[in-house]
C-alpha positions as a Markdown table, in Angstrom:
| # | Residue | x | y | z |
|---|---|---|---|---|
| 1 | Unk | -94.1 | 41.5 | -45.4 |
| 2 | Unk | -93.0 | 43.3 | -42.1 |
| 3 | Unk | -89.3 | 44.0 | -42.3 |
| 4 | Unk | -88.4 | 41.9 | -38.8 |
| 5 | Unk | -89.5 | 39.0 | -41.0 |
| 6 | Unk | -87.0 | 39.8 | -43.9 |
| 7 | Unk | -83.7 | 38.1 | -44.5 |
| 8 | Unk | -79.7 | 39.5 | -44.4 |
| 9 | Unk | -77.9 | 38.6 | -47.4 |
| 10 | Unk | -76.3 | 35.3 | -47.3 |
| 11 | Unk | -72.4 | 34.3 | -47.5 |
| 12 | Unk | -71.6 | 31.6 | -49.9 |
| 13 | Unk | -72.9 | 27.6 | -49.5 |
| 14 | Unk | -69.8 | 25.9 | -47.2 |
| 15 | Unk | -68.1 | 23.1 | -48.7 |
| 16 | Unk | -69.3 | 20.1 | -46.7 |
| 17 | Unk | -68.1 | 17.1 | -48.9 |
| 18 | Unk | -65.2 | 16.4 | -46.6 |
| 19 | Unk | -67.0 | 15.9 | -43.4 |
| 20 | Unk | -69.5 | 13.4 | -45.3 |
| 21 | Unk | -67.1 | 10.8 | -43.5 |
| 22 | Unk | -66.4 | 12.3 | -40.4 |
| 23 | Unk | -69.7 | 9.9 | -38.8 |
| 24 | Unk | -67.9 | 6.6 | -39.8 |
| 25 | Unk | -64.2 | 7.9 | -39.1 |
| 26 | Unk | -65.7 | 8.7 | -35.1 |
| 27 | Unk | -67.3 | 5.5 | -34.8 |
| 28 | Unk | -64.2 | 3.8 | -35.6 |
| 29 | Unk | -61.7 | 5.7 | -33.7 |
| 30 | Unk | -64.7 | 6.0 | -31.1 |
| 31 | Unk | -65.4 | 1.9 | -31.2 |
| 32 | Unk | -61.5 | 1.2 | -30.7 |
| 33 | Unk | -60.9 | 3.5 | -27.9 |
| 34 | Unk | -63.9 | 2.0 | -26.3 |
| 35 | Unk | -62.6 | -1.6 | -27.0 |
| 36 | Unk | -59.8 | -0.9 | -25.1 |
| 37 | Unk | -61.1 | 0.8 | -22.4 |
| 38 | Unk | -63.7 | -2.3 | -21.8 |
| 39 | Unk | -61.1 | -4.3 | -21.7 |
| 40 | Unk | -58.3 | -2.8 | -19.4 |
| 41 | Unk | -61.0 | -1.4 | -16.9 |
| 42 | Unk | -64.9 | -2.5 | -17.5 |
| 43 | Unk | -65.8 | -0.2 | -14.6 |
| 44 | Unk | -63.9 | 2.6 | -16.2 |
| 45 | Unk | -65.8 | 2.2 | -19.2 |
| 46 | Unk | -69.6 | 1.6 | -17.7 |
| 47 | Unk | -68.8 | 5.3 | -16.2 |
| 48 | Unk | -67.7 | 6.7 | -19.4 |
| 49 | Unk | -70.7 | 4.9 | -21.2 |
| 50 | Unk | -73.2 | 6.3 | -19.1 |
| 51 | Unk | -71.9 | 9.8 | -19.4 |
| 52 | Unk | -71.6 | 10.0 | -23.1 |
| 53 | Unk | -75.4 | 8.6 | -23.1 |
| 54 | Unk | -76.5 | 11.2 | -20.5 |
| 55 | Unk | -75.2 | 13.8 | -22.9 |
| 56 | Unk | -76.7 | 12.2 | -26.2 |
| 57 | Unk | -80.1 | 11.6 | -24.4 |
| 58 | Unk | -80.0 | 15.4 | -22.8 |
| 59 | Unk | -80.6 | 16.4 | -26.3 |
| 60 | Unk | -82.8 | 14.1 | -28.1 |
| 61 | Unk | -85.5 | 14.5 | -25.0 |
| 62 | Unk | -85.0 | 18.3 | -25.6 |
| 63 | Unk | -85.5 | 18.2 | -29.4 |
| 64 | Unk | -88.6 | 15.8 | -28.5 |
| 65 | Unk | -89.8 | 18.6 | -26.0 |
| 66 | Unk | -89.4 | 21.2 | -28.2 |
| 67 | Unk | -92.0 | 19.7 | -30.9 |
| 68 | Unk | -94.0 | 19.5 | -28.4 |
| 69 | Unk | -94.0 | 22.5 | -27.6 |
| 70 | Unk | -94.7 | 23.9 | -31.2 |
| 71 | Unk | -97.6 | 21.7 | -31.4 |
| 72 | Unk | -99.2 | 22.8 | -27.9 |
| 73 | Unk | -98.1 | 26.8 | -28.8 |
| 74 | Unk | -99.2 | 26.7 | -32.6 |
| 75 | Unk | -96.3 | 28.9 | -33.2 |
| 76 | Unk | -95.3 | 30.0 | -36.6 |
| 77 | Unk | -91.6 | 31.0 | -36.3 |
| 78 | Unk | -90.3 | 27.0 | -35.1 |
| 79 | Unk | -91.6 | 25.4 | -38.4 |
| 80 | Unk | -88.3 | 25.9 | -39.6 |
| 81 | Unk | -86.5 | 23.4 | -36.7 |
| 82 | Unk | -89.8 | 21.5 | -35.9 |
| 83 | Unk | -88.8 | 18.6 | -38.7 |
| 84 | Unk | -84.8 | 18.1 | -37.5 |
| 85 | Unk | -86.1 | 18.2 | -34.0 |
| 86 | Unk | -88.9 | 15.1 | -34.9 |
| 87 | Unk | -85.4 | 13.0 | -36.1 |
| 88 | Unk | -83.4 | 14.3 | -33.4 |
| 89 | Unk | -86.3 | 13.3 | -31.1 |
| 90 | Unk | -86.9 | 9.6 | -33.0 |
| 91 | Unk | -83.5 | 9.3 | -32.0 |
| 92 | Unk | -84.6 | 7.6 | -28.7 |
| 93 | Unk | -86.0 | 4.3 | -30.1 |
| 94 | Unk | -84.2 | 2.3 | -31.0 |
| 95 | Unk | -80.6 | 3.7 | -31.2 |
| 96 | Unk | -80.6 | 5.2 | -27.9 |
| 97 | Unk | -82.1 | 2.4 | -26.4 |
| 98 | Unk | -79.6 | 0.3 | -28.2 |
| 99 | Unk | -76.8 | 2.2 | -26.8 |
| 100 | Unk | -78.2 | 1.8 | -23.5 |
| 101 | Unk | -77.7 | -1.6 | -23.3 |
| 102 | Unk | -74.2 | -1.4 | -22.0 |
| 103 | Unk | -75.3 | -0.1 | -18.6 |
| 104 | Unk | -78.2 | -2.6 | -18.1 |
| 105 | Unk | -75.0 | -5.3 | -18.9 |
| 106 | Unk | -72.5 | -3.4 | -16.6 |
| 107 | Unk | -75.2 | -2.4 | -14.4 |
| 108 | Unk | -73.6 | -4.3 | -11.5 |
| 109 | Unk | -70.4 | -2.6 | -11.8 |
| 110 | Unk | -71.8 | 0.9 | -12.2 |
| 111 | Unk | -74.5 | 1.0 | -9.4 |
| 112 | Unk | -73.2 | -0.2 | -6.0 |
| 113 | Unk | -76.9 | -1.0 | -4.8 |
| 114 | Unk | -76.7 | -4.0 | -7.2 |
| 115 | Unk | -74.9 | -5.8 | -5.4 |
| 116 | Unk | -76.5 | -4.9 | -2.0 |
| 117 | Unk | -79.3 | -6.7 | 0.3 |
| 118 | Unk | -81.9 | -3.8 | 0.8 |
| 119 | Unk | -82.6 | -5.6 | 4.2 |
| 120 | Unk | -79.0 | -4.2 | 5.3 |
| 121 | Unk | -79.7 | -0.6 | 4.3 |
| 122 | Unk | -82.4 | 2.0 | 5.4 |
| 123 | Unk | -82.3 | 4.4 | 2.6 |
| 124 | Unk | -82.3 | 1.5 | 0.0 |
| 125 | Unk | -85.0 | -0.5 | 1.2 |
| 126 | Unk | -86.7 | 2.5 | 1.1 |
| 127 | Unk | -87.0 | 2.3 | -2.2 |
| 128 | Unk | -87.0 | -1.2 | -3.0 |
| 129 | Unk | -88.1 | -2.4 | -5.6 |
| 130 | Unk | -87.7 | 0.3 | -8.0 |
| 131 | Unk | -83.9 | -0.1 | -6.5 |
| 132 | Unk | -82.9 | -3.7 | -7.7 |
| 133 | Unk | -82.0 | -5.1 | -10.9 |
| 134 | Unk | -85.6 | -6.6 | -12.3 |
| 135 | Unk | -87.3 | -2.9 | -11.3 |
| 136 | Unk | -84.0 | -1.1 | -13.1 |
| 137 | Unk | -84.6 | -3.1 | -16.3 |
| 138 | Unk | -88.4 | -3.2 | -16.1 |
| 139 | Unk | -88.5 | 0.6 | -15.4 |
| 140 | Unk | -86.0 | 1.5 | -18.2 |
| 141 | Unk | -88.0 | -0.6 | -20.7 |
| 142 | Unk | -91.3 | 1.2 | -19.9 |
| 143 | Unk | -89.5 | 4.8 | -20.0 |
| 144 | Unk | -87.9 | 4.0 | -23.8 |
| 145 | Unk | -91.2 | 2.4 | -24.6 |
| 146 | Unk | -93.3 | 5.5 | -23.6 |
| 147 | Unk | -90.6 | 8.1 | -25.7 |
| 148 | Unk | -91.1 | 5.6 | -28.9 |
| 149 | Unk | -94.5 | 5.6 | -28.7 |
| 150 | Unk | -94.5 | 9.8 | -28.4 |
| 151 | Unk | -91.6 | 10.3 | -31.0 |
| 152 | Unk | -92.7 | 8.1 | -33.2 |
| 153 | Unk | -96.5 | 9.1 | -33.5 |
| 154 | Unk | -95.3 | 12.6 | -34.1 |
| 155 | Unk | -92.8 | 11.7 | -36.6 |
| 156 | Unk | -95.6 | 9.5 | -38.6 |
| 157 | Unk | -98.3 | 12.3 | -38.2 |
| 158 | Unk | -95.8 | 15.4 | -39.5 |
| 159 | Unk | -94.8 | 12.7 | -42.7 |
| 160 | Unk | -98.5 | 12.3 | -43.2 |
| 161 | Unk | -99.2 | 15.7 | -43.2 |
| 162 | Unk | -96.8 | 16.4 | -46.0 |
| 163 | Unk | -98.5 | 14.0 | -48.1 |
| 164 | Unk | -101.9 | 15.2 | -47.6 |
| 165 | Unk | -102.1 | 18.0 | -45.8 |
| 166 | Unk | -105.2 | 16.7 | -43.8 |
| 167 | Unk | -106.2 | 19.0 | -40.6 |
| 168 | Unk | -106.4 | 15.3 | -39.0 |
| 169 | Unk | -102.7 | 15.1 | -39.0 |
| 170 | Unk | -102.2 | 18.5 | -37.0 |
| 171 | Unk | -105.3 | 17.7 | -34.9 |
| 172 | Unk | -103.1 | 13.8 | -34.0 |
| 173 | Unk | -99.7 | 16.3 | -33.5 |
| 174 | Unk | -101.7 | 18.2 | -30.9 |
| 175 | Unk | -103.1 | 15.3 | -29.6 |
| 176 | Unk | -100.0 | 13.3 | -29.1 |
| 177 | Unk | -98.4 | 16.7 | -27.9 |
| 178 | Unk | -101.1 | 16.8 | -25.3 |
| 179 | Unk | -100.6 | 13.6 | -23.5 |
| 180 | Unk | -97.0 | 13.2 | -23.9 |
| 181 | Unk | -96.2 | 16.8 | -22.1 |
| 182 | Unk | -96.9 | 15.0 | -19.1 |
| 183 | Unk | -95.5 | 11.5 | -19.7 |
| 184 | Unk | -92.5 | 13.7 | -20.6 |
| 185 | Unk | -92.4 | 14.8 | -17.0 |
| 186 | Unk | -93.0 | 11.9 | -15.6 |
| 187 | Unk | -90.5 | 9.8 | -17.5 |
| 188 | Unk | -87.8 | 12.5 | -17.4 |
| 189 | Unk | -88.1 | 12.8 | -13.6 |
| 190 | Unk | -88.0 | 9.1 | -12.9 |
| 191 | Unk | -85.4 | 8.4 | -15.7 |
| 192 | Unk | -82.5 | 10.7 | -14.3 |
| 193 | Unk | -83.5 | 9.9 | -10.9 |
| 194 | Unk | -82.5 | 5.5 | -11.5 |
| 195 | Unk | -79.9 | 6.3 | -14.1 |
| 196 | Unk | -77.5 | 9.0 | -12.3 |
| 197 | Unk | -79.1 | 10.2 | -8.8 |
| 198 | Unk | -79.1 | 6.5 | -8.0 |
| 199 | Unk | -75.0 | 6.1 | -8.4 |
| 200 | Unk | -75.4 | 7.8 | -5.0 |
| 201 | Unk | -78.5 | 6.1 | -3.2 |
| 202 | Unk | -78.2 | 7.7 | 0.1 |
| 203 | Unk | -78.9 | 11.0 | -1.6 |
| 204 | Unk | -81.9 | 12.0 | -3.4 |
| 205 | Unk | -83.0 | 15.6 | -4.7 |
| 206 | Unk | -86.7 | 16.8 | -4.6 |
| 207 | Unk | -85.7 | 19.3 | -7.5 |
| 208 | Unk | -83.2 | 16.5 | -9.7 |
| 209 | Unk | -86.4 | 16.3 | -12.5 |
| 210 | Unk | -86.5 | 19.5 | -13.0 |
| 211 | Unk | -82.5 | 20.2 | -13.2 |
| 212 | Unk | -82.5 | 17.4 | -15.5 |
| 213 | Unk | -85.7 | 19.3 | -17.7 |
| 214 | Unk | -83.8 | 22.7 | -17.8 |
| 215 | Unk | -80.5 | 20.8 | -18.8 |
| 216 | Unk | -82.0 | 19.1 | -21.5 |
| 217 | Unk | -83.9 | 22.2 | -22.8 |
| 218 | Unk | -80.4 | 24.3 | -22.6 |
| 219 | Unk | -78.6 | 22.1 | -25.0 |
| 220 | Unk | -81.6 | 21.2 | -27.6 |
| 221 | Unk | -81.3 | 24.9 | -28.6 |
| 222 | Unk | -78.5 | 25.5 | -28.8 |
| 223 | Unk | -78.0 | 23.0 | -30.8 |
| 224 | Unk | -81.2 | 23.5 | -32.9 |
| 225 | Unk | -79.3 | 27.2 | -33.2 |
| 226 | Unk | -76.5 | 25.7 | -34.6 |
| 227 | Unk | -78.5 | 23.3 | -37.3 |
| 228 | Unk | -80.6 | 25.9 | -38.3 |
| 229 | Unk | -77.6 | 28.5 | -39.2 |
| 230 | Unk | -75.7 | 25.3 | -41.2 |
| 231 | Unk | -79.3 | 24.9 | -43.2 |
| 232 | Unk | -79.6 | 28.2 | -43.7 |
| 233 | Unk | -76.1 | 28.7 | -45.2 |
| 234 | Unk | -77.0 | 25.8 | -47.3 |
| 235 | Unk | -80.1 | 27.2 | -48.3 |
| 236 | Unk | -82.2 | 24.7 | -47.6 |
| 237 | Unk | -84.8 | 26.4 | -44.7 |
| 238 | Unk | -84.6 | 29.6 | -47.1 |
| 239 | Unk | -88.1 | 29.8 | -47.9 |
| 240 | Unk | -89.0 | 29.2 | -44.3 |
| 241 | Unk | -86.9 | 30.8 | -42.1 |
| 242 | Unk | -86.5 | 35.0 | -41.6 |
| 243 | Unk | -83.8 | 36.8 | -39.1 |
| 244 | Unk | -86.0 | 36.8 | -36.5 |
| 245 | Unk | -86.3 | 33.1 | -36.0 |
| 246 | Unk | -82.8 | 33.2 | -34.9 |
| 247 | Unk | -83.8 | 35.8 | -32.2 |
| 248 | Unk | -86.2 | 33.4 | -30.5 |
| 249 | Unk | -84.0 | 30.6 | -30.4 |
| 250 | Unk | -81.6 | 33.1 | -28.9 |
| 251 | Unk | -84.2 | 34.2 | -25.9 |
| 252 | Unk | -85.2 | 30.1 | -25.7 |
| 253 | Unk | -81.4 | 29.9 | -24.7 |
| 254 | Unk | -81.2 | 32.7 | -22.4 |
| 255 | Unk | -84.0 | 31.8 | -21.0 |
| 256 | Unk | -83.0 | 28.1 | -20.4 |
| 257 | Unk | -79.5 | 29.4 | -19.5 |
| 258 | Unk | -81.1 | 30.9 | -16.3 |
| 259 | Unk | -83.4 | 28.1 | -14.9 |
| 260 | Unk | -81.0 | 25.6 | -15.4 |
| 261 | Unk | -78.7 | 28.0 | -13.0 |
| 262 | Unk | -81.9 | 28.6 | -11.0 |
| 263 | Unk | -82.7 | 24.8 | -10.6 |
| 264 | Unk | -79.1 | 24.3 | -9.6 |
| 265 | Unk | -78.6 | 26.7 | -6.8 |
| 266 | Unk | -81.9 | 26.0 | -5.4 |
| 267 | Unk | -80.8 | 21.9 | -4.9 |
| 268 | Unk | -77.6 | 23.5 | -3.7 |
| 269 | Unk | -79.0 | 26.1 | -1.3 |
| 270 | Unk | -82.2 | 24.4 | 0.2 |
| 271 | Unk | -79.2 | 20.8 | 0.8 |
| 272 | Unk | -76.5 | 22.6 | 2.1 |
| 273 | Unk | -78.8 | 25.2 | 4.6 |
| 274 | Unk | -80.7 | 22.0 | 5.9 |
| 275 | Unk | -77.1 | 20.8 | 6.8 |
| 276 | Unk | -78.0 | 17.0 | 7.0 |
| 277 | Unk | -75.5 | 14.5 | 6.4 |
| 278 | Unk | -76.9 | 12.0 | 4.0 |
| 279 | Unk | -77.6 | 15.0 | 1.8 |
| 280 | Unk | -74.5 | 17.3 | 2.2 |
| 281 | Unk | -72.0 | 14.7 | 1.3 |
| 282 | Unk | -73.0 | 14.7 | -2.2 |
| 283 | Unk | -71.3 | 18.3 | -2.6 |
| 284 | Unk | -68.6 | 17.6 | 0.0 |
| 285 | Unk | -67.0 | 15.3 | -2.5 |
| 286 | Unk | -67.9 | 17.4 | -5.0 |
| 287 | Unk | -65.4 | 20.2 | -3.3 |
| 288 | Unk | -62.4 | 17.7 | -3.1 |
| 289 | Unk | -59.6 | 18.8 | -5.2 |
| 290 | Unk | -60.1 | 19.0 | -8.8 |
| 291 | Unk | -63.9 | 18.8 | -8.6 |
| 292 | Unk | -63.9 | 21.9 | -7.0 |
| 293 | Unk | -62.1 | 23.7 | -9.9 |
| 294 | Unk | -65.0 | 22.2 | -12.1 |
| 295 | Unk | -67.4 | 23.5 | -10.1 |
| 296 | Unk | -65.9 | 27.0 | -10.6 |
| 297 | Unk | -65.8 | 26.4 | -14.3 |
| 298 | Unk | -69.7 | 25.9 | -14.4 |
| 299 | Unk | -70.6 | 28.5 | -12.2 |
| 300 | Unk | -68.9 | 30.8 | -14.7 |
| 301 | Unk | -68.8 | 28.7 | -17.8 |
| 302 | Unk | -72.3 | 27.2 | -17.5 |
| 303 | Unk | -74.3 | 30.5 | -16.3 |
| 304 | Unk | -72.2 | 33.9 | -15.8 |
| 305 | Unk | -70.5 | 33.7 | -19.0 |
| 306 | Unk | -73.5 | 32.6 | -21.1 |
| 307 | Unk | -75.5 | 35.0 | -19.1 |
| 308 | Unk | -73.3 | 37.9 | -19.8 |
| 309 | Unk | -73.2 | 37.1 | -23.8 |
| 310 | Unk | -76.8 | 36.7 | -24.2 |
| 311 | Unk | -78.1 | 40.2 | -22.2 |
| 312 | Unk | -78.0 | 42.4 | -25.5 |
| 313 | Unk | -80.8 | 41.9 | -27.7 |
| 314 | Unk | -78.8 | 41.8 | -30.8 |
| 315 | Unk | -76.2 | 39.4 | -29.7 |
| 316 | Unk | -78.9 | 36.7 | -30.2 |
| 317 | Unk | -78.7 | 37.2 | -33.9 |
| 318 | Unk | -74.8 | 37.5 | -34.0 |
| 319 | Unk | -73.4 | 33.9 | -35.3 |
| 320 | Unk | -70.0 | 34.9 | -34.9 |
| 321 | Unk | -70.4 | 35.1 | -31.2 |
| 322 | Unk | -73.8 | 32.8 | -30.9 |
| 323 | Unk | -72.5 | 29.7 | -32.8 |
| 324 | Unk | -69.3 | 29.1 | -30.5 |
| 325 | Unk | -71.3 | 29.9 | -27.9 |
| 326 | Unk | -73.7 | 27.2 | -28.6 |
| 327 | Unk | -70.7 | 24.9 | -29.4 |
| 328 | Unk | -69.3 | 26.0 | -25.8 |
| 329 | Unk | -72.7 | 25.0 | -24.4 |
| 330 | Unk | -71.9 | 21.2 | -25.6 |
| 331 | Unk | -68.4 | 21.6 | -23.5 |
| 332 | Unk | -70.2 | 22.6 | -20.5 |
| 333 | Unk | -73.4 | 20.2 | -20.6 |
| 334 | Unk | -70.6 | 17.1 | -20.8 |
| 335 | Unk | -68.9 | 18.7 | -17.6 |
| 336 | Unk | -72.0 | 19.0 | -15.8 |
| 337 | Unk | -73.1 | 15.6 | -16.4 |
| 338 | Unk | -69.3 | 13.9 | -15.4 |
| 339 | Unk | -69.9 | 16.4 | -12.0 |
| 340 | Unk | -73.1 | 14.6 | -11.3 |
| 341 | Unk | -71.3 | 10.8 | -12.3 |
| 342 | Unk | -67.8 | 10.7 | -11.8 |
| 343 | Unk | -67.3 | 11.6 | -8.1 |
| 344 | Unk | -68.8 | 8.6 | -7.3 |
| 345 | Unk | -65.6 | 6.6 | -8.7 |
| 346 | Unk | -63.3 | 9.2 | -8.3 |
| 347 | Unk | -64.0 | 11.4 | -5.3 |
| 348 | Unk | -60.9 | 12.9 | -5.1 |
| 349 | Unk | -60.5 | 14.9 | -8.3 |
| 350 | Unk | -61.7 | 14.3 | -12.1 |
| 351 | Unk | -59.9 | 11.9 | -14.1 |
| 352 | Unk | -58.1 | 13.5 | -16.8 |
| 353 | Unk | -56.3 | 10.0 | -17.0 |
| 354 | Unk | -59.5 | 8.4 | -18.3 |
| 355 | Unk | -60.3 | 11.5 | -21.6 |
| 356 | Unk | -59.4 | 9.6 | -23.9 |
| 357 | Unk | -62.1 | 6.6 | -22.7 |
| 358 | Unk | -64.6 | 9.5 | -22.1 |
| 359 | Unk | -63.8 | 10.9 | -25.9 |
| 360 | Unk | -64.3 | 7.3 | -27.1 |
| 361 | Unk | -67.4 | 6.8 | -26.0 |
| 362 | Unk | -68.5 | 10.6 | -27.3 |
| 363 | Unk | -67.3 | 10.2 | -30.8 |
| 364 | Unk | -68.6 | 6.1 | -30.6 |
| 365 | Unk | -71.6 | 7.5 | -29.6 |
| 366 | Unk | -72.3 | 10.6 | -32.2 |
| 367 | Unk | -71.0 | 8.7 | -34.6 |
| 368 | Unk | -73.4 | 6.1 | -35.0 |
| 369 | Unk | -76.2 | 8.7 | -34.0 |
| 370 | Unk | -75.2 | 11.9 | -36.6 |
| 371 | Unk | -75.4 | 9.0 | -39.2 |
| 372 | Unk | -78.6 | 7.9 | -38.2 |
| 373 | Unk | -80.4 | 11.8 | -38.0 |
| 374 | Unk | -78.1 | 12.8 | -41.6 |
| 375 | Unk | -80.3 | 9.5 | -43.1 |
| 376 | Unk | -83.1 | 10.5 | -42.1 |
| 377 | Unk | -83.0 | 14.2 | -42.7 |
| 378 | Unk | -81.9 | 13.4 | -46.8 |
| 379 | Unk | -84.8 | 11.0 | -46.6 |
| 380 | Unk | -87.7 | 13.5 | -46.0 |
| 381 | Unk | -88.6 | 17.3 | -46.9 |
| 382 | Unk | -86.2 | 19.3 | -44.5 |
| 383 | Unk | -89.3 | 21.2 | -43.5 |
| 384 | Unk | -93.1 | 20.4 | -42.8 |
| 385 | Unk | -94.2 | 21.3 | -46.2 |
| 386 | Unk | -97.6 | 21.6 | -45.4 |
| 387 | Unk | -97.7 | 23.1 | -41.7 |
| 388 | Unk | -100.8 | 25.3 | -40.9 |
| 389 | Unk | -98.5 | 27.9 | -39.8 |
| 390 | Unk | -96.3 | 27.7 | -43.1 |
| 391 | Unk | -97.1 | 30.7 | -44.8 |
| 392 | Unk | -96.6 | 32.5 | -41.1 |
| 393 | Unk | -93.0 | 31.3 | -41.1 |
| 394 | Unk | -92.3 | 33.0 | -45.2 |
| 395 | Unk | -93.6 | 36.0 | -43.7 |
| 396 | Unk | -96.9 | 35.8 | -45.8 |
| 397 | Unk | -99.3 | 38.0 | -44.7 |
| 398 | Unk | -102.7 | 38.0 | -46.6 |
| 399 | Unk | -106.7 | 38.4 | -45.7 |
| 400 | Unk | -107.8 | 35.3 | -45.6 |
| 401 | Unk | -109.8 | 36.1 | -48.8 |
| 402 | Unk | -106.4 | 36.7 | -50.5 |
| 403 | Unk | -104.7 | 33.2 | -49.5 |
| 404 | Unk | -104.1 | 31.1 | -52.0 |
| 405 | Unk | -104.9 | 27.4 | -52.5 |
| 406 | Unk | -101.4 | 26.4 | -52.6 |
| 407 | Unk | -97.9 | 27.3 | -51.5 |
| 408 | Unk | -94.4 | 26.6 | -52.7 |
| 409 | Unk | -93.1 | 23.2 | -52.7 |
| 410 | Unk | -96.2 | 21.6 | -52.5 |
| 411 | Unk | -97.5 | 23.2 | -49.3 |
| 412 | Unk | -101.9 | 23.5 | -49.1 |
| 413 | Unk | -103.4 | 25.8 | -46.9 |
């Protein structure tokens, strides 16, 4: 075994019986707050609903990618986060879809084109009908419809696998991998494009997609980061995962950390040097009083600070810095996503008025969705037991004529 493959010694298990109740306890405080908050102000709340989905959804479509991605890549080091990434992923049908619901219902109070004839505007008859209520709901459907059909092949195929350990279940992965990559890049250009771009019809962004991509990449690892240094405390990805996992997570951030800044001053630099009104506006608003201070906190929050952190090499294995920074990364997703949706109700300034409406909806929200993933994680091996890339990730390296038939825990070759 090459020594960048072995492990560090290992603190102590944590105690985790306490938060075992911490799901229910948020969907109930969650659930109340949001009662109320649908009840004194329904447009308040359709806001704050569709920003705590955004920033749910941001992260099961970057889980969803990155299994993809270890299917396409045949890497070795991601078996270790490639079966909590298939839940996190299956989290998109049906409880995200449920828990979109509210905005189809509220729809009309959310999106002011609703309630608009296209014949009276230029830019929305433009794109009519994609713009009205049926092609909203129609569209929607077809997008959760395509991620269920790509999640959930790839969840069935990785179960199957660890039954049999047929090369027919890898060769489906791939497959599925294959042609979902691009209905990934369809769906997740469209998607963002009807659900937040469209709050503000007159504008539109040739680059939104791929803001939206690098967003959602961003936060799946670093919360993949965080997941996989609570399992490995717990010892339960010990015989699968070495130090030097955690450094390519690390670079995956970094890396993320700067095309998601790149993305964003490109849309800001090629709108605001073209100097056209119908596209300008959308970061005039955006630099009336307090939205201008949270603009400043994700240029330096959102990229410099990151940036800075993550130069050093061995900062990427440091948990004591890379965990909060992870953590930090949550805080900073959530306030770029209420930059992109709030304005449009409040142009002069974020509401701090409305947190506690916004916090309702996160903890409702995470809730209902970290039960979900816990279920389904204690259900099934925490690992793809029989990945052709298994004895890769436990740093076994052998001839060929040296492999054995089996592996631990089941595993085949």
């Amino acid at each position: 075994m090459s020594s960048h493959s072995e492990k560090t010694h290992l603190p102590p298990p944590l105690n985790l019986s306490g938060w075992r109740k911490l799901p229910a306890t948020l969907m109930v405080v969650g659930g109340i707050l949001c009662l109320i908050g649908l009840l004194k102000n329904p447009q308040e709340f359709g806001f704050s609903w569709l920003l705590a989905f955004m920033c749910f959804f941001t992260v099961a479509m970057g889980a969803l990618f990155l299994t993809m991605i270890h299917h396409l890549t045949d890497a070795g080091w991601s078996v270790a986060t490639r079966r909590f990434c298939e839940h996190i992923g299956s989290l998109l049908f049906p409880w995200l879809a449920i828990l979109f619901v509210p905005v189809v219902l509220l729809a009309a109070k959310i999106y002011p084109w609703m309630t608009m004839n296209p014949a009276d505007d230029r830019a929305l008859s433009a794109k009519w009908p994609l713009f009205t209520m049926p092609g909203f709901c129609v569209a929607s459907a077809i997008f959760f419809a395509i991620w269920w059909l790509l999640s959930s092949r790839l969840r069935f195929w990785s179960l199957k696998q660890d039954e049999t350990g047929e090369a027919v279940c890898t060769h489906k992965m791939r497959f599925h991998s294959g042609w979902g990559i691009l209905a990934f890049a369809g769906t997740l250009t469209v998607a963002p494009i009807l659900w937040m771009n469209s709050l503000e019809y007159q504008w539109s962004s040739t680059i939104y997609g791929l803001y939206m991509f690098a967003s959602c990449g961003w936060i799946a690892v670093g919360t993949a980061f965080v997941i996989t240094a609570i399992l490995q405390r717990q010892r339960i990805l010990t015989p699968v995962l070495r130090d030097n996992q955690f450094y390519f997570l690390g670079v995956l951030f970094f890396a993320f950390t700067l095309l998601q800044a790149y993305f964003e001053f490109a849309q800001y630099f090629v709108i605001w040097n073209g100097n056209i009104p119908d596209e300008t506006y959308f970061y005039i608003i955006r630099e009336s009083g307090s939205w201008w201070w949270v603009s400043m906190v994700l240029i330096f929050g959102h990229f410099f600070l990151p940036f800075i952190l993550l130069l050093p090499a061995h900062v990427k294995m440091n948990f004591k810095l890379m965990i909060p920074l992870c953590l930090w990364a949550w805080l900073m997703n959530f306030a770029d996503l209420a930059f992109n949706i709030l304005p449009v109700l409040h142009p002069h300034g974020y509401p701090f008025h409305w947190l506690w409406l916004q916090f309702g909806c996160v903890a409702f929200m995470g809730g209902l969705l970290a039960h979900v993933f816990l279920k389904n994680f204690n259900a099934h091996a925490p690992f793809p037991k029989r990945d052709p890339r298994l004895h890769e990730a436990m740093g076994i390296n052998l001839d060929p004529e040296e492999m054995p038939d089996t592996l631990p825990d089941g595993g085949a070759q």
